[in-house]
N, C-alpha and C positions, 0 to 999 in steps of 0.2 A: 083351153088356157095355155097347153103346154105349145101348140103352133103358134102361139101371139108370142108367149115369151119369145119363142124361136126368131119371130120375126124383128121382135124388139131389140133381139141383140145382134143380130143382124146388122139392120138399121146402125146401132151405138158403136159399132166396132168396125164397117163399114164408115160412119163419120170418125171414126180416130184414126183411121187409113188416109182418110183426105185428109186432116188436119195435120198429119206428120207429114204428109207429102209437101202440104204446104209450108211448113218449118223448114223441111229440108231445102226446098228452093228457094224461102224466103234468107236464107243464112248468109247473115253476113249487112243482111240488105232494113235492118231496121228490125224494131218487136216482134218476136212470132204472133203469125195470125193477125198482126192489125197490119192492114193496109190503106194508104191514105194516098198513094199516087195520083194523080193531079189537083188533088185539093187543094184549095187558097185557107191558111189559117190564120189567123192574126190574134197575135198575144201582147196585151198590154202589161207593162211592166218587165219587157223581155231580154234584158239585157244585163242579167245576172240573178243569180240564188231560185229560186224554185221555175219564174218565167223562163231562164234560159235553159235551164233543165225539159222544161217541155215542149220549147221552141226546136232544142237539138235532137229530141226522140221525134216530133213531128218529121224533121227534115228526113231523120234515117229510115221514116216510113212512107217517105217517099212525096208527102208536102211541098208546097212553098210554102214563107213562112214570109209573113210581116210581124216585125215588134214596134212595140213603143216602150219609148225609154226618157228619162226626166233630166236629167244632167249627166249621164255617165259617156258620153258619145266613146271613147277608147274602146271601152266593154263593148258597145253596142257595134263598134266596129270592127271589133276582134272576132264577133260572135258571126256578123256578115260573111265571114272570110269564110272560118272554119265551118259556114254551113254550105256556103259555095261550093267547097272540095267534094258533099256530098251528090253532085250534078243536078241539084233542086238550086231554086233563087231565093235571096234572102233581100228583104228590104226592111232597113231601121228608121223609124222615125220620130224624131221630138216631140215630144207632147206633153199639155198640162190634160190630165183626165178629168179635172174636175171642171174643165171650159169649155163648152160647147161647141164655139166655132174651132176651135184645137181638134177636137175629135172628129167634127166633122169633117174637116182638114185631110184627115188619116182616111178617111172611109172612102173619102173622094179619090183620093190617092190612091187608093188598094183597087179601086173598081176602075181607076184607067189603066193600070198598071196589070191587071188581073180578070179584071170584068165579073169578078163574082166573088162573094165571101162565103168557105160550108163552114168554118168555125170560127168562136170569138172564144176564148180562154181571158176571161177576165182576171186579173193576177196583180196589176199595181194597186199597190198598199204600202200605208205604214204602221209600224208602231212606236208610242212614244211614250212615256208616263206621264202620269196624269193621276194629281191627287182630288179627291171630291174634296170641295170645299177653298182648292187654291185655285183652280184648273179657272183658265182666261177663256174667254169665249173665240178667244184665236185657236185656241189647242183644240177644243172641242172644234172647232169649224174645220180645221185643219184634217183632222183625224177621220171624221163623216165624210167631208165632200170627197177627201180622196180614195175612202174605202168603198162607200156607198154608192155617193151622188154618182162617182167615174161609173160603176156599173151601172147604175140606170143610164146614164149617156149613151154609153155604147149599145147597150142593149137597145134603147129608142132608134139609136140608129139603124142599125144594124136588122134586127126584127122583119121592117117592110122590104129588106132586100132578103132576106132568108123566106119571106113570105109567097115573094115573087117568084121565087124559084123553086117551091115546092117541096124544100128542105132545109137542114142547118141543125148545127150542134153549139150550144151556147154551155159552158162550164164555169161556174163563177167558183172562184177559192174565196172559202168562205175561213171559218178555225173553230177550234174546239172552246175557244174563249167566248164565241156566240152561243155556244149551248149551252156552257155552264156558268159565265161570269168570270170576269180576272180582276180581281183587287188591285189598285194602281195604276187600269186599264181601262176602268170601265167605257169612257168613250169609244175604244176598239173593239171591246164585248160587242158594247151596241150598234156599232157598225158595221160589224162581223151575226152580227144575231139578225140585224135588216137584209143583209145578202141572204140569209137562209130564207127567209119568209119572202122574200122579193122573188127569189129563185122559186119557191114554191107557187106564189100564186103566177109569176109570166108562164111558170112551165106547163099548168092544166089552160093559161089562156091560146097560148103558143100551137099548143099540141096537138090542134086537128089542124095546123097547114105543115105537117110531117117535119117541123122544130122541134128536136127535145131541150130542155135545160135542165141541167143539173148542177149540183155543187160537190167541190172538194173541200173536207174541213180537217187539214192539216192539223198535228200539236203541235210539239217542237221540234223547229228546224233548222240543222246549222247552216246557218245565211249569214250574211251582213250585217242584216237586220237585227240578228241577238247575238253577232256576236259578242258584242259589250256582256252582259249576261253571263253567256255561254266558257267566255272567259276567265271566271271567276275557277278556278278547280274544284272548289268544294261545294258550289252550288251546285255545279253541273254534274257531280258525283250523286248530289243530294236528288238534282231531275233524272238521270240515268235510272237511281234507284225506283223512282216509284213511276217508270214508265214497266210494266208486265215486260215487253223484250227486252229489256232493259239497255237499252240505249235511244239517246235522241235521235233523229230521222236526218238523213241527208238528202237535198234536194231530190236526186234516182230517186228516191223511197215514192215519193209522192208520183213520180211521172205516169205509173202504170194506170191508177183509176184514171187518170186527166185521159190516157189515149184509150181505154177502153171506153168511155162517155165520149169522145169522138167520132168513135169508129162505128159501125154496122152492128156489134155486138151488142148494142148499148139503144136497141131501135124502140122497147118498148118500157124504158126507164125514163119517167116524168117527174120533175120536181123531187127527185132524189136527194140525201147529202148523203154522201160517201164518208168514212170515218179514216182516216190515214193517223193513227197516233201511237200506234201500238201495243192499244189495249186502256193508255190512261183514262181515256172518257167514254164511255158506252151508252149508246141513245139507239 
C-alpha cells in the first residue's frame, strides 16, 4: 500500500510540474491550461455582455472566433478589431437566430471561411417582462424563438458537421431562472428551463460521435440586459445581499466554465449544467 501511495504521489506532483510548466509558458498568452489554438468557435449573441466576454477569452486562447450579433454592428466591430490585435481572426455577422435560412447563412459562412466548426457557445438571448395573464402571444413568441428555437437551429445545424468530424463542444447558456422560475419572467424561465432539458437529451444523443454538450446557467449579470434593473441602487443592494458572495456576476465571472466545457478538460462531461451564480441557487 505504502509503494502505491508512493507511486500516486509521484504521478499527482509529477502532473503539477507539467501543469505549472504549462502556466508558465502559457503566460500572457490566454487562460492557464485551456488551449484552443486553431480551433474555429462561433458564438451567437457575440457582441457584447457575456457573448463578448467569451468570444475575447476564446481568442486569448488562441481560437478564431465567429460571432453573431442582431443590430449592434459598432460593438460587433469594435470587438473584430480588438480580437484581431490578439494574431487570431475574428469574423461578425448579422443574424436573426430564430430564422433558419439566417443561421444557415452563418454556418455556410464559417465553413468557407474556416472549413470546420469545434465550438458553438449558444448565447443570444433576451429578457423582457412579461406579466401572466396580460403577456401578448408576441412577447411569448419573441422570448421562446430567440432563447430556445435560436439553439435548436444551430445546434441542427451545426451537430452533422461536428458529427463528421468526429468531435465538437456545443455550450448552451442556459440561467438559473430555468431551474427555479422568475415571476414576471415566466416565458424566459421557460425558455431558459427548455435549454436545460434540450441540452440534456442532444448531449446523451450526441455523445458517442466524441460531441459533448453542456450548459452554462448564469444568475445575475451585469449586462445590458439588466441593466435597467441593476440600476436601481437599492434593489441591487437588495440582490447583492442575498447572492452568498455577495455581489452580482460580471460577464469574466461566467467565461471560465464556458472555456473549460470547450476545452480537453471537459472530455467526459455530458449533458452537464454548470451553476455560475454564486451560491444563490443550488441544484
Amino acid at each position: 500500500m505504502i509503494a502505491r501511495r508512493n507511486l500516486v504521489e509521484q504521478y499527482a506532483f509529477s502532473n503539477i510540474d507539467s501543469q505549472s510548466n504549462s502556466m508558465t509558458q502559457n503566460k500572457g498568452k490566454g487562460p492557464e491550461m485551456i488551449e484552443l489554438r486553431n480551433k474555429i468557435a462561433l458564438v451567437t449573441g457575440g457582441s457584447r455582455g457575456i457573448g463578448s466576454a467569451i468570444a475575447r477569452a476564446f481568442a486569448a486562447a488562441g481560437a478564431n472566433v465567429v460571432i453573431t450579433y442582431k443590430s449592434d454592428k459598432r460593438a460587433a466591430n469594435a470587438l473584430v478589431k480588438a480580437i484581431g490585435e490578439l494574431d487570431v481572426e475574428c469574423l461578425a455577422l448579422q443574424t436573426s437566430v430564430d430564422q433558419r435560412k439566417s443561421v444557415s447563412k452563418v454556418i455556410k459562412t464559417t465553413l468557407r471561411k474556416f472549413g470546420k466548426i469545434d465550438i458553438l457557445v449558444n448565447n443570444a438571448g433576451i429578457w423582457k417582462r412579461g406579466e401572466i395573464g396580460t403577456m401578448t402571444d408576441a412577447q411569448w413568441d419573441e422570448t421562446v424563438d430567440t432563447n430556445l428555437k435560436g439553439v435548436f437551429l444551430f445546434c441542427n445545424e451545426v451537430s452533422p458537421i461536428m458529427k463528421r468530424q468526429g468531435s465538437g463542444k456545443i455550450i448552451n447558456i442556459a440561467s438559473t431562472a430555468g431551474q427555479r422560475g422568475e415571476p414576471f419572467y415566466s416565458h424566459y424561465a421557460a425558455s431558459k428551463g427548455g435549454v436545460i432539458a434540450f441540452t440534456k437529451s442532444i448531449g446523451v444523443e450526441l455523445a458517442p460521435y466524441g460531441i459533448n454538450v453542456n450548459s452554462v446557467a448564469p444568475g445575475w449579470v451585469d449586462t445590458d440586459m439588466t441593466m435597467e434593473v441593476l440600476g436601481d441602487t437599492s434593489l441591487r443592494s437588495e440582490i447583492d445581499r442575498a447572492i452568498p458572495r455577495g455581489k452580482v456576476a460580471v460577464p469574466e465571472d461566467i467565461v471560465g466554465s464556458v472555456l473549460f466545457l470547450a476545452s480537453d478538460l471537459s472530455n467526459h462531461i455530458v449533458g452537464a449544467t454548470i451553476n455560475v451564480n454564486g451560491g444563490s441557487v443550488l441544484f
